[in-house]
C-alpha positions in Angstrom: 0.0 0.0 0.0 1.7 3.4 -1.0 0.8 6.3 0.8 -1.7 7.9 -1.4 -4.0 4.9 -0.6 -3.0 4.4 2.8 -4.4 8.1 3.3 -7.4 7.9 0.9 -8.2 4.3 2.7 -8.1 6.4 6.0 -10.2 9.6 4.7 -13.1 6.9 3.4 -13.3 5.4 7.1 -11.3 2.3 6.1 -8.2 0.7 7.6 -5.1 0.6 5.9 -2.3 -1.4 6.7 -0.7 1.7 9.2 -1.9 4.7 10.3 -0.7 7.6 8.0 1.7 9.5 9.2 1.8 13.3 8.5 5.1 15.6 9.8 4.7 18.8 7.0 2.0 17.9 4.8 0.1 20.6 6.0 0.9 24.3 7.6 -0.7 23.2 10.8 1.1 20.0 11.1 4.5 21.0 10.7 7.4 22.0 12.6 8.8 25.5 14.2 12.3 26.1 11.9 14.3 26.0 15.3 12.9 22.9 16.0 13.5 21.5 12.4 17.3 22.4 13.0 17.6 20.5 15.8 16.0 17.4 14.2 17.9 17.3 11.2 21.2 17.6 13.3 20.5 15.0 15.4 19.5 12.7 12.8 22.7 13.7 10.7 20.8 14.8 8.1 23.1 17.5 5.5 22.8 21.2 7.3 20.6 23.2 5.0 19.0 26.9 4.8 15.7 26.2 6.2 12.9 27.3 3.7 10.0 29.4 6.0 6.6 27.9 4.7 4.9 30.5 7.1 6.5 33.5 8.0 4.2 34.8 10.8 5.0 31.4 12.8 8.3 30.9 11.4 7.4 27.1 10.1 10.1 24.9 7.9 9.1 23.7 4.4 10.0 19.7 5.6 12.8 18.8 2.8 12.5 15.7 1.2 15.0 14.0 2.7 13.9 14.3 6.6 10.1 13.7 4.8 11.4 10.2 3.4 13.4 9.4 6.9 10.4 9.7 8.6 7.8 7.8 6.1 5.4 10.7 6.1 2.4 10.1 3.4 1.6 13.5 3.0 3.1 16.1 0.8 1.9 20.2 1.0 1.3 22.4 -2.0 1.4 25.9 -1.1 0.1 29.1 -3.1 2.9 31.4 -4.3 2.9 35.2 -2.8 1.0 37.4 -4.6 3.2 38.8 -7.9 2.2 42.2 -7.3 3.3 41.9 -3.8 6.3 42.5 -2.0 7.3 41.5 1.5 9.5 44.0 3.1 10.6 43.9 7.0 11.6 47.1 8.9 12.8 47.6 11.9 11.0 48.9 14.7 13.3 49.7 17.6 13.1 46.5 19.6 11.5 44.5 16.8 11.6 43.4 12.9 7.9 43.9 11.7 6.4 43.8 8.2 3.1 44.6 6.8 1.1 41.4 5.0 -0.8 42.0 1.8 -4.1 42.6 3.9 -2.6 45.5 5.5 -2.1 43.7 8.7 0.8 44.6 10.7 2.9 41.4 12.2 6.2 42.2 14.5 9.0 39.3 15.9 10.9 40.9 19.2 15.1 40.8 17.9 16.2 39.8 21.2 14.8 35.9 20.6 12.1 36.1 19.5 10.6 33.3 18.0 7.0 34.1 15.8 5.8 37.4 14.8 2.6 38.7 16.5 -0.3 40.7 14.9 -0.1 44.5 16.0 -2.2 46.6 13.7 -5.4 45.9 12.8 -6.6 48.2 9.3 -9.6 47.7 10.2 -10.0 48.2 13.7 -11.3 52.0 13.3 -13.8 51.2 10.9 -17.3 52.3 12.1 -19.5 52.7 8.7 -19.7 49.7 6.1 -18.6 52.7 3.9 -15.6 52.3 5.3 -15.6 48.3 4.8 -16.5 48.5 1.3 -13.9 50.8 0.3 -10.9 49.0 1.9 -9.0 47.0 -1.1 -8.6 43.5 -0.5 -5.5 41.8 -2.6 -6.0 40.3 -5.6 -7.6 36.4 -5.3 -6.6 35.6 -9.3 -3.1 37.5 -9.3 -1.0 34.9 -11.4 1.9 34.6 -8.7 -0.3 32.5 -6.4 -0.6 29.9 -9.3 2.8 30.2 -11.0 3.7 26.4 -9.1 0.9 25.1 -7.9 1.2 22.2 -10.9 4.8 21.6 -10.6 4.4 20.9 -7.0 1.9 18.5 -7.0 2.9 17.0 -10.2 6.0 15.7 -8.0 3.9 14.9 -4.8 1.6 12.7 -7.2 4.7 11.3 -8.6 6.0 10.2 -5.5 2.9 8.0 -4.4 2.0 11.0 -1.9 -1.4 12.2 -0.5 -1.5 16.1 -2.5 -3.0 18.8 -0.3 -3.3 22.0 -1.3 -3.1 24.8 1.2 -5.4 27.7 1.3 -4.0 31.4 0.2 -4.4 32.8 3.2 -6.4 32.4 6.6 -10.2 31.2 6.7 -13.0 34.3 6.3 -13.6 34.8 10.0 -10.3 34.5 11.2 -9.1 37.2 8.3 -11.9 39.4 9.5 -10.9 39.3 13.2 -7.7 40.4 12.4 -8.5 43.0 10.0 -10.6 44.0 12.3 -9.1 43.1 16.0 -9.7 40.8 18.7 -11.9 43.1 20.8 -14.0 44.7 17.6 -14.5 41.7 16.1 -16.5 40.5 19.5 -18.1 43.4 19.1 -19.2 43.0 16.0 -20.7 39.4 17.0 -22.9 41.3 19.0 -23.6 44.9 17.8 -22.7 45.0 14.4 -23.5 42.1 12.7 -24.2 43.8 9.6 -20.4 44.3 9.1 -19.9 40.8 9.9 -22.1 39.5 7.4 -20.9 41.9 4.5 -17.2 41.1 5.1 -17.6 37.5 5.6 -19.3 37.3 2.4 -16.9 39.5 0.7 -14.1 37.0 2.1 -16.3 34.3 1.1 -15.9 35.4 -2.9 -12.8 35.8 -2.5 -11.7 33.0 -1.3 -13.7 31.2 -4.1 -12.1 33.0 -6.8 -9.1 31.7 -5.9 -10.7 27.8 -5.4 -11.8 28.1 -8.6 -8.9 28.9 -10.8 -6.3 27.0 -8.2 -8.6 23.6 -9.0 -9.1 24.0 -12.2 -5.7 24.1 -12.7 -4.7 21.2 -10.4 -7.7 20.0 -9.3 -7.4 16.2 -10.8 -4.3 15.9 -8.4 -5.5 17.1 -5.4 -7.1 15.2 -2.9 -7.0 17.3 0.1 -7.6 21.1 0.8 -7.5 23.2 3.4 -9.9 25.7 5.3 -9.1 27.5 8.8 -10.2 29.2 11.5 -9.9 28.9 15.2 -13.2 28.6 16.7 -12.4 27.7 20.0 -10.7 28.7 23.1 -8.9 26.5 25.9 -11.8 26.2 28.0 -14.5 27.0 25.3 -15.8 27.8 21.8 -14.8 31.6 21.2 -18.6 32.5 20.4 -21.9 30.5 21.0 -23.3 27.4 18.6 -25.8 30.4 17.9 -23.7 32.6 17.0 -21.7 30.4 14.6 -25.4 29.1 13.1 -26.5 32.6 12.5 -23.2 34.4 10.7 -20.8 32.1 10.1 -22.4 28.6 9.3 -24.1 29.6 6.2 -20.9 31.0 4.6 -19.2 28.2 5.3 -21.6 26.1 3.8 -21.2 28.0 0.4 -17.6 28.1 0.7 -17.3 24.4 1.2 -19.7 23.2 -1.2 -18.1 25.6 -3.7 -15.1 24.3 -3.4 -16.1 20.7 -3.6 -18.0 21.4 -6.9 -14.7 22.1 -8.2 -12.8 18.8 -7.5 -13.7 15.5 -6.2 -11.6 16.8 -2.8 -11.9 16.6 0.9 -12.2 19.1 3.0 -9.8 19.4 5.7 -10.5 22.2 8.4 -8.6 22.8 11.2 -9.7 25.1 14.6 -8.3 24.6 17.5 -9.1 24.3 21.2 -12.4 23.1 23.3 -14.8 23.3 19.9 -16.7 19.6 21.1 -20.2 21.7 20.9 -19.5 22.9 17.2 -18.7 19.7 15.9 -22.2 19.0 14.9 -22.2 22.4 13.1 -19.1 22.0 11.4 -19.8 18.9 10.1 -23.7 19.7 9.1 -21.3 23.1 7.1 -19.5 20.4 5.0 -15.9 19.2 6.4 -14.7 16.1 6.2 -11.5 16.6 8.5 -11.0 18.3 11.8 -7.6 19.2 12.6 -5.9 19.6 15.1 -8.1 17.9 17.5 -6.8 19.6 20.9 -6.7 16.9 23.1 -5.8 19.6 26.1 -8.8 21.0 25.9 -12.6 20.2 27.8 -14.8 18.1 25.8 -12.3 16.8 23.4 -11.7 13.3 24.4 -10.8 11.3 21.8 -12.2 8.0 22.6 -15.7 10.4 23.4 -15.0 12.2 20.1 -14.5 8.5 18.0 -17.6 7.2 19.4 -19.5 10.3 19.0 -18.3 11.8 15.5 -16.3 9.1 14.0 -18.2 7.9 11.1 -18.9 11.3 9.8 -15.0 12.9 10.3 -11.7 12.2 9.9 -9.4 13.2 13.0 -5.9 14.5 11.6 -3.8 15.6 14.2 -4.2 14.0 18.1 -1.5 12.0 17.6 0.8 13.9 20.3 -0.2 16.9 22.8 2.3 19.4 21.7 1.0 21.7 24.8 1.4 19.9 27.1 3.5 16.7 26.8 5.8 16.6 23.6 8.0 19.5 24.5 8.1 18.4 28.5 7.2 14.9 28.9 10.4 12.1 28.6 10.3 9.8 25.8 8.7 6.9 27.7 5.6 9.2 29.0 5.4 10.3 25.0 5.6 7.2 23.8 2.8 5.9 25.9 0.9 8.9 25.4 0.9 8.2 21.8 -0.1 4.5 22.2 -3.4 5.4 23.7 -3.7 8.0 21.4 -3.7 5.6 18.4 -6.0 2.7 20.2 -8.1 5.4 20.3 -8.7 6.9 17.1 -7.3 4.5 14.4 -9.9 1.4 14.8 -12.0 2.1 11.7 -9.6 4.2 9.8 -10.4 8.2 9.3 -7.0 8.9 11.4 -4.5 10.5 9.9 -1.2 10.5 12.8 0.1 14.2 13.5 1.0 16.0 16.2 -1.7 18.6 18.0 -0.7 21.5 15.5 2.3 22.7 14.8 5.6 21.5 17.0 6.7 24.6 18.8 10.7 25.8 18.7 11.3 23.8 22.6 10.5 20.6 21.4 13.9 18.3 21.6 14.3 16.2 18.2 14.1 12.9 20.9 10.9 14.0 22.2 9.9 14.4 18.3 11.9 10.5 17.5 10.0 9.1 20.5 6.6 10.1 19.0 7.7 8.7 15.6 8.8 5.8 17.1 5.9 5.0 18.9 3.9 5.5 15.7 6.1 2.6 14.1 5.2 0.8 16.7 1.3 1.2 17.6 0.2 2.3 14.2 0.9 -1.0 12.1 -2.4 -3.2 12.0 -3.2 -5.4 14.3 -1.2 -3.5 17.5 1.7 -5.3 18.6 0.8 -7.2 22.4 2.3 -5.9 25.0 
C-alpha cells in the first residue's frame, strides 16, 4: 500500500495497513524552523538553509529528505505570494515587523524572539460599512499564487503521496478578526453584525475566486484542501453554537460546497481548542476533517469524540499533545501517550497520525523520534501485544 491509498483508505473510514503518518504535509502539522534544526542535526541529516513555509509562525518547508526518513504520506502544495506583492521587514526599535498584503501589521521581538505577533489591525477603526466596502482587498486571481501550484503536486503525485493543497491565506472569519481586531471583532458578533455579514461574504468570494482557478488548474491531483479558522478557546468555543449558526455557518456552507463542486476533494478544516459543541455544526457546514483535534482542551476526548463523530469525520492531528507533553514529557511518557492515542482513534480508519498542531521551537528532536517511534510501533495493524 503506498501512501496515497494508505491516506485515501483512511479519509473513506477504512483501515489501511498503518496509520498515516503526516510531519509537513500541512501548515498546521508541521514544525517550528528551530525545532527542524535540531531534528535534522541530530539525525545527521546535511545542514541546509531552512525554507520558511509561514513567515508569521516561522514554520520549515519539511525537505524531502527528513520527509522520506520519517515515512510521512503526505506532501503540501502551497500558493505562491501574490506577484504584485512585495514583502518588506523594517525595523521597529526592539523589533523586525512587516506589513502582509491585507494590510495587517505582524512584529517578531530581535532579542529571541521566536514568531511574529499581529499589531495593527486596518480595520479596527472602521465604524460605517462605507468604510468596509472601500478597503482594497488583494487580488484572489493575481498569477503569482498559481505560478507552481502544478509543478508541485505534479511531483507529490509522482512520489505516491497524498496532494494537499493549502489555502492562500487564513479562513473568512479568522481574516476578518484580524482586519478588524480581537476586541472589535467580539463586538461585531454582537452589535454590528451587519459588518460581519458583509465582510464575511466578501471573504467568502474571494476565497472562491481563488478555489476556482487553483482547482481548475490542479484540481485532478488534489485530494486534500484546506480551510481554517480557530473557533475555539482553551476552556471554550470563542462564540456561542448560535452565533456560529446565524453568521458564520451559512458561509461556510457556500464556501465548502463551492469548493467541492470544483474537485472530487476533501475538505480538511482545522480550529483549534475546546470546539466539542461545534462539531455538529461544522460537520452539518460540509468538512470532512478536523484538525488539530486539541486533546488539552474540555470536551475533546478522543475515545468520546471516536464514538461520537467518528463515522462522519476524519481526526488528523491527536497524535501527540504538543501543549502539554511533547515538549516536557520524557520519551517513555510520549511514547505511551501516543499509544493510547492511536488505540483510540485508528480502529476504523479516518486517522491520519500528526502531532496537535504545529511542533513549537522547545520541542527536543528525541521528544519528536520518540513520537515517531511510537507511531512505528502502535500504528501498524493489528497493535503489537504488550
Amino acid at each position: 500500500m503506498d501512501s496515497h491509498e494508505r491516506v485515501w483508505w483512511s479519509l473513506n473510514h477504512r483501515e489501511p495497513d498503518r496509520v498515516p503518518f503526516d510531519l509537513g504535509g500541512t501548515g498546521l502539522s508541521t514544525i517550528h524552523v528551530a525545532a527542524y534544526q535540531n531534528l535534522r542535526r541530530h539525525l545527521a541529516l546535511p545542514t541546509v538553509k531552512p525554507r520558511i513555509a509561514f513567515i508569521a509562525e516561522q514554520l520549515a518547508l519539511v525537505d524531502e529528505d527528513l520527509a522520506e526518513r520519517l515515512q510521512t504520506d503526505v506532501r503540501m502544495v502551497i500558493p505562491g505570494a501574490a506577484a504584485a506583492f512585495r514583502y518588506a521587514f523594517r525595523d521597529e526599535g526592539a523589533y523586525q515587523a512587516y506589513t502582509d498584503e491585507w494590510g495587517i501589521g505582524w512584529r517578531k521581538p530581535k532579542d529571541s524572539g521566536l514568531y511574529y505577533d499581529m499589531y495593527h489591525h486596518p480595520l479596527a477603526e472602521a465604524t460605517s460599512l462605507a468604510e468596509l466596502r472601500a478597503y482594497p482587498l488583494p487580488d484572489p486571481l493575481d498569477a503569482g499564487r498559481f505560478a507552481a501550484l502544478r509543478s508541485q503536486a505534479e511531483a507529490a503525485a509522482s512520489k505516491g503521496k497524498c496532494v494537499v493543497l493549502a489555502g492562500p491565506c487564513a479562513g473568512i472569519t479568522e481574516v476578518y478578526s484580524w482586519m478588524r481586531g480581537y476586541e472589535q471583532f467580539y463586538i461585531d458578533l454582537l452589535l454590528n453584525q451587519d459588518f460581519v455579514a458583509y465582510m464575511l461574504n466578501r471573504l467568502m468570494e474571494w476565497k472562491c475566486a481563488f478555489w476556482e482557478r487553483a482547482l481548475e488548474e490542479i484540481g485532478v491531483l488534489v485530494d486534500v484542501v484546506i480551510e481554517a479558522d480557530d473557533l475555539g478557546g482553551q476552556a471554550a468555543p470563542l462564540m456561542s453554537p448560535k452565533t456560529y449558526r446565524c453568521l458564520i455557518q451559512p458561509r461556510h456552507k457556500r464556501l465548502f460546497s463551492f469548493i467541492k463542486e470544483q474537485a472530487p476533494v476533501k475538505l480538511f478544516y482545522h480550529t483549534c481548542g475546546a470546539v466539542r459543541a461545534l462539531i455538529p455544526d461544522l460537520i452539518d457546514a460540509g468538512i470532512d476533517i478536523l484538525n488539530p483535534v486539541q486533546i488539552s482542551a474540555p470536551g475533546m476526548d478522543l475515545l468520546e469524540l471516536k464514538r461520537e463523530f467518528g463515522r462522519d469525520l476524519v481526526f488528523w492531528g491527536g497524535g501527540v499533545d504538543t501543549q502539554r507533553v511533547l515538549g516536557t514529557a520524557t520519551p517513555r511518557q510520549i511514547k505511551e501517550h501516543v499509544k493510547r492515542n492511536i488505540e483510540a482513534l485508528a480502529p476504523g480508519g479516518g486517522f491520519v497520525f500528526a502531532a496537535v498542531h504545529d511542533i513549537q521551537a522547545n520541542v527536543p528532536p528525541a521528544n519528536v523520534m520518540a513520537m515517531w517511534e511510537a507511531w512505528q510501533a502502535y500504528g501498524t495493524r493489528p497493535l503489537p501485544p504488550e
